[in-house]
C-alpha beads as a LAMMPS data file, in Angstrom:
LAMMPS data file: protein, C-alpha beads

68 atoms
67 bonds

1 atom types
1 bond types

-500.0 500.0 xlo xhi
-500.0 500.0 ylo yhi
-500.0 500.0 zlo zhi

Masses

1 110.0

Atoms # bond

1 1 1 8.858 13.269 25.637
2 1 1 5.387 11.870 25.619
3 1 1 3.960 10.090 23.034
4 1 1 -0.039 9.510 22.701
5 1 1 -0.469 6.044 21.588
6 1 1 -3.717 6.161 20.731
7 1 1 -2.908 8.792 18.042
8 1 1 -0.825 6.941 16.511
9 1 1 -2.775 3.751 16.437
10 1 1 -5.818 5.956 14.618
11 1 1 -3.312 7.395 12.056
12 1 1 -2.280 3.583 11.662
13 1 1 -5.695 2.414 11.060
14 1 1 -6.592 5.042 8.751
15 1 1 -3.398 4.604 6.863
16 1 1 -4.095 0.771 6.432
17 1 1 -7.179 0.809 3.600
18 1 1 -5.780 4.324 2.254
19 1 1 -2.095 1.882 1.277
20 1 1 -4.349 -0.630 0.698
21 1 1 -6.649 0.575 -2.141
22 1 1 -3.197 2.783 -3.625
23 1 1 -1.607 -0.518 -3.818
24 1 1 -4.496 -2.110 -5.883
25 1 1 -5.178 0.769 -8.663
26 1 1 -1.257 0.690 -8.445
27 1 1 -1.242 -3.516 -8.992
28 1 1 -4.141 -3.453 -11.219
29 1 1 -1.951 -1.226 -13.921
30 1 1 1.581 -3.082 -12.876
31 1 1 0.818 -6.678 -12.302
32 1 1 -1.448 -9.573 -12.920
33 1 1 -2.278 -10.144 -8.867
34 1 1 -3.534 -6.965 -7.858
35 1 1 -5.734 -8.403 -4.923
36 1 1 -2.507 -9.824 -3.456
37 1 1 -1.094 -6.169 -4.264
38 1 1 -3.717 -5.078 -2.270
39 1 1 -3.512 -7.222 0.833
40 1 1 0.077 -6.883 1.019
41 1 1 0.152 -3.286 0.786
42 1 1 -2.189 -2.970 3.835
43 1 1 -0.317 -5.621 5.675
44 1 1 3.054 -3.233 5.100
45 1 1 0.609 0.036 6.463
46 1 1 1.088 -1.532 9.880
47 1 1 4.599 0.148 8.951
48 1 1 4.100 3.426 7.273
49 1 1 7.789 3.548 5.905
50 1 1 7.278 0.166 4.794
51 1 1 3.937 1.042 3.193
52 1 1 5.408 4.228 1.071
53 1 1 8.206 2.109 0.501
54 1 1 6.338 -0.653 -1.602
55 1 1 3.810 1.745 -3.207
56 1 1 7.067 3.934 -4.383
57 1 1 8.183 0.175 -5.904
58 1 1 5.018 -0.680 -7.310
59 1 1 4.794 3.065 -9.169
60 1 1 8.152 3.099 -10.577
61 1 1 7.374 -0.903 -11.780
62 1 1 6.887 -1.527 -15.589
63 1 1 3.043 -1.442 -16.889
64 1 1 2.171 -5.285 -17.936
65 1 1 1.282 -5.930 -21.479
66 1 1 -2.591 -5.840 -22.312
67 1 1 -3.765 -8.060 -25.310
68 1 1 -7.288 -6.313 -24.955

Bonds

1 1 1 2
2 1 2 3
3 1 3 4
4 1 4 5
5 1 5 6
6 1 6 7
7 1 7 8
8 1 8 9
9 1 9 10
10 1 10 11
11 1 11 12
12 1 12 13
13 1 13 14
14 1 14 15
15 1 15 16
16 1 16 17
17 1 17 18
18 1 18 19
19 1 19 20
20 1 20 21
21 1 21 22
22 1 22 23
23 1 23 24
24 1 24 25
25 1 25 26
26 1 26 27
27 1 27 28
28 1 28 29
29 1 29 30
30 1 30 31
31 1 31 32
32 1 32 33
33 1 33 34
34 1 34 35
35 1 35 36
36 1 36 37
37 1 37 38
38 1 38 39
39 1 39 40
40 1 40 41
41 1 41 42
42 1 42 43
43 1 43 44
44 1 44 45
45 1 45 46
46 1 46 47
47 1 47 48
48 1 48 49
49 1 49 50
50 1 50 51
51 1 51 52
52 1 52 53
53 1 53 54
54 1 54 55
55 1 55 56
56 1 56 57
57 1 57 58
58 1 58 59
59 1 59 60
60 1 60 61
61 1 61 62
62 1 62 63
63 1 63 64
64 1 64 65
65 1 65 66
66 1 66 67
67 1 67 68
């Protein structure tokens, strides 16, 4: 079975900012540290399970309290 590397390292990159910008609309609504949201959502893209894992945790996760 051959596998093209460079395919997956393009799906990879493109995955990385796509995570990364779900995870801070998704940390934005759900906590008060979205930029770190952010940063470790792309960091877990590197890992695409990982990545869908911790958005799926971040979008079942509580709204925070707004005093606005």
């Amino acid at each position: 079975m051959n596998v093209n590397l460079t395919l997956m390292g393009q799906i990879i990159v493109i995955l990385i900012p796509v995570f990364a910008v779900i995870s801070y609309f998704l940390g934005k609504r759900k906590t008060s540290t979205p930029i770190r949201m952010a940063i470790i959502g792309g960091l877990l893209a590197l890992v695409p399970l990982f990545g869908l894992i911790f958005i799926a945790v971040l979008a079942f996760k509580q709204d925070i309290e707004t005093t606005a």
